[in-house]
C-alpha positions in Angstrom: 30.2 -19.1 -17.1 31.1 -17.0 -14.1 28.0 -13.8 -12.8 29.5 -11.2 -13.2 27.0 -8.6 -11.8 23.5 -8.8 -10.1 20.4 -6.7 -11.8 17.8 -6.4 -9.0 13.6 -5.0 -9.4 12.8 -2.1 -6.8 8.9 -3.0 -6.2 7.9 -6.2 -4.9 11.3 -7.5 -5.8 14.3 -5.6 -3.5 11.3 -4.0 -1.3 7.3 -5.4 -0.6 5.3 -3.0 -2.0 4.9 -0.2 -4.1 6.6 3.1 -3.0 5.4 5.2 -5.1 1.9 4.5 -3.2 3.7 4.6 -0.1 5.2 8.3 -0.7 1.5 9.2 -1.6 0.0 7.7 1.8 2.3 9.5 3.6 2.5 12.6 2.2 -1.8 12.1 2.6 -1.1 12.0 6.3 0.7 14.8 6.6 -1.4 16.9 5.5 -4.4 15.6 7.4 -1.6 16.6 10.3 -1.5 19.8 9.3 -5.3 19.7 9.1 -5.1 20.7 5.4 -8.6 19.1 5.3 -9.7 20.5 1.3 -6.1 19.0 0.3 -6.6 15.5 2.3 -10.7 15.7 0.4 -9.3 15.9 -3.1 -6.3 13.3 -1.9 -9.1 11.2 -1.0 -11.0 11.7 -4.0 -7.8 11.0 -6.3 -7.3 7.5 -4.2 -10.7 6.7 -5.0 -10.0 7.1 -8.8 -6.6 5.9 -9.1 -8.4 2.8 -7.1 -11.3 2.7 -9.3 -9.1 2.3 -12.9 -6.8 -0.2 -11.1 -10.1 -2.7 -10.8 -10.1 -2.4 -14.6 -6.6 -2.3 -15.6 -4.5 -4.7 -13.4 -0.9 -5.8 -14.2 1.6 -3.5 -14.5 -0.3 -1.5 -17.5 -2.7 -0.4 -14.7 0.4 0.2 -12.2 2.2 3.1 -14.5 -1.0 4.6 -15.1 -1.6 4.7 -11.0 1.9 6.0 -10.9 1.4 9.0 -13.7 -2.3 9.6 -11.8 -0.5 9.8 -8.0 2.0 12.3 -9.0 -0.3 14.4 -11.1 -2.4 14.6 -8.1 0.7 16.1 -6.3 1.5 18.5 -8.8 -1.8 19.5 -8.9 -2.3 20.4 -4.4 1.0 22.0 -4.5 2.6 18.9 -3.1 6.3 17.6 -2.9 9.3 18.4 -1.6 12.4 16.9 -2.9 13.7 16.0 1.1 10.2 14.8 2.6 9.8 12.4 -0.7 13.6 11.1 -0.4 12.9 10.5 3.3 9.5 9.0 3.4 11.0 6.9 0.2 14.2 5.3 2.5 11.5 5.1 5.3 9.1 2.8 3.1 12.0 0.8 1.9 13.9 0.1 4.8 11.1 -1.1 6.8 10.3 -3.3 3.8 13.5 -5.0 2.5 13.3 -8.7 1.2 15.7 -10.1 2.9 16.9 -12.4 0.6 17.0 -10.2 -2.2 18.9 -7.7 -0.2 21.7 -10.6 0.7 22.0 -11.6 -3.0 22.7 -8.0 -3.5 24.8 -6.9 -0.4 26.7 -9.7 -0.8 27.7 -9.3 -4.4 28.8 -6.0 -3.8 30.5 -7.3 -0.3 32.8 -9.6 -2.3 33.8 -6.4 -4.6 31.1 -7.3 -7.4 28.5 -5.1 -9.6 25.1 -4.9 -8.7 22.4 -2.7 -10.3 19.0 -1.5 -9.7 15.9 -1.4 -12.4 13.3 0.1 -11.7 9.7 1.8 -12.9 10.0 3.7 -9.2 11.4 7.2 -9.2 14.5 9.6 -8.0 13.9 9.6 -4.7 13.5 5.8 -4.2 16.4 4.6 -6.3 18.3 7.3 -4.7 18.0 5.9 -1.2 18.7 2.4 -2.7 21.7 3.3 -4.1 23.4 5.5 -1.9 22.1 4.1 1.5 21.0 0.8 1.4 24.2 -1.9 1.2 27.6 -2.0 2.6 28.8 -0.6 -0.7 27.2 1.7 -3.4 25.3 -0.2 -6.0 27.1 0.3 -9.7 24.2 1.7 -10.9 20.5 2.2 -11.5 17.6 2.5 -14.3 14.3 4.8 -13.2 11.8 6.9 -14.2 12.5 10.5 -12.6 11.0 13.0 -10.9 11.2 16.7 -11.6 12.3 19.1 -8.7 13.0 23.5 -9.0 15.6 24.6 -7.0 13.9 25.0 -4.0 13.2 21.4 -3.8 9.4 21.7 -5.0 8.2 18.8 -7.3 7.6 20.1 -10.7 7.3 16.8 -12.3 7.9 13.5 -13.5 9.2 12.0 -16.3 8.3 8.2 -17.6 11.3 6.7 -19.3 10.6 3.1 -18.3 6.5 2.0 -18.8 6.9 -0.8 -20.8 9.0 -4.3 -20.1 10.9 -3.4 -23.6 11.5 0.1 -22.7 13.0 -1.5 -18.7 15.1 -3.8 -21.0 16.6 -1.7 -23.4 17.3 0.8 -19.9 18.6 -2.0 -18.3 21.4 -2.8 -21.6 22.1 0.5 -21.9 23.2 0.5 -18.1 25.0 -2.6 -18.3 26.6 -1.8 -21.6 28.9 1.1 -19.7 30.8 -1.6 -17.7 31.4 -3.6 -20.2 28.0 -6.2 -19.6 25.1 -7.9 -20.9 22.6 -9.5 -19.6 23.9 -13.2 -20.4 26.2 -12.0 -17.6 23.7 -10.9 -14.8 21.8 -12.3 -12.5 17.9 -10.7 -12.4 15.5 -10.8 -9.9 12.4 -9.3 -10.8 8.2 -9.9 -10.1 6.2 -8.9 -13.0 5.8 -8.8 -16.7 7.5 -5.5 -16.8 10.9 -7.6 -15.8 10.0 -10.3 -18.3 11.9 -9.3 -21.5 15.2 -9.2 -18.8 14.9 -12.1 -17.3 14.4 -13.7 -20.6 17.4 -12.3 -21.6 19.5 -13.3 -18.2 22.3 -15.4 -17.7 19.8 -17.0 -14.7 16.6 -15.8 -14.0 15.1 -15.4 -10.2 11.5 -14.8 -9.5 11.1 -12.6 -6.1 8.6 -13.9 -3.2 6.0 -11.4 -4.4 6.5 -13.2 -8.4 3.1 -12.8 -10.6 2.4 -16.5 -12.3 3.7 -14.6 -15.4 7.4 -14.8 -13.9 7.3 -17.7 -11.9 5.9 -19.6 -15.4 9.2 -18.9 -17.6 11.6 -21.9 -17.8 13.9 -22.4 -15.8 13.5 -19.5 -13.2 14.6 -20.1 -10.1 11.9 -19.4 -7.5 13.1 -16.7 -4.4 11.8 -17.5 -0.7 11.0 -14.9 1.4 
């Protein structure tokens, strides 16, 4: 049976790292820049805590939670533009592409394929992914989303994809406009919120930065960086 389209993670899977933590660094060091110094202590502070509950709950149970913590720590200092997150978002990611990943996908769009993007990461990451990224646009994309007014200001951000059944049943929906399942796709994903997926795949890949979790389920096929 021919693939017919590639389904690609965003963290640790397309990109190394996390970039939701990455907007939240960066955003931290602009305002120590601007020598916002009772923003940066209460940034600091908020690190600490989301740092503190990520010792207790690992996986990627204690990942959304950081996630929801980070950006109600922006909402909360006033921080958040809608141009400085999409920029420091195609920063993170560009200096961070797994190459191979990135090849599996550029070069199913190259040879006029479908490739898609799944990921617990927000707007302004999945954004840059799809419009900037690959020789082509990617056909589409599944993300939680954040919340900007008119002038740009965060507002924010709404969880649609926390759980690995809640990224599947995203991911079907997607794949269900062009006329897809999964038993046609190629995945790629790193973590037990990209299990139920690659279950369901026509061939399952585990990415260079693959918990034990992924790399355990039969028959995957094991990514190099």
């Amino acid at each position: 049976m021919a693939t017919r389209a590639v389904v690609v993670d965003g963290d640790n899977t397309l990109w190394r790292g996390r970039v939701t933590e990455g907007i939240g660094k960066a955003i931290l060091m602009q305002e120590l820049r601007r020598l916002h110094l009772p923003t940066v202590a209460r940034g600091l502070k908020g690190k600490s805590e989301i740092e503190e509950m990520l010792a207790i709950r690992n996986g990627f149970e204690g990942e959304m939670i950081a996630q929801e913590m980070l950006y109600g720590l922006l909402l909360a200092n006033g921080l958040g533009r809608r141009d400085e997150m999409y920029r420091i978002a195609a920063d993170y990611i560009r200096g961070r592409l797994i190459g191979t990943v990135f090849r599996m996908v550029d070069m199913q769009l190259g040879l006029g394929g479908m490739a898609f993007l799944a990921t617990a990461a927000g707007t302004s990451a999945a954004t840059f992914a799809q419009m900037d990224l690959f020789r082509r646009e990617l056909t589409g994309s599944r993300h939680n989303r954040e919340i900007f007014d008119d002038s740009g200001r965060l507002r924010g951000f709404k969880t649609a994809i926390a759980s690995g059944e809640e990224k599947l049943h995203a991911t079907e929906q997607m794949l269900a406009g062009h006329g897809l399942t999964l038993r046609d796709c190629r995945v790629v994903g790193d973590s037990g919120l990209d299990r139920p997926m690659l279950m369901s795949a026509q061939k399952a890949y585990a990415s260079p930065y693959a918990t034990d979790e992924v790399k355990a389920i039969k028959g995957i096929v094991q990514i190099r960086a």
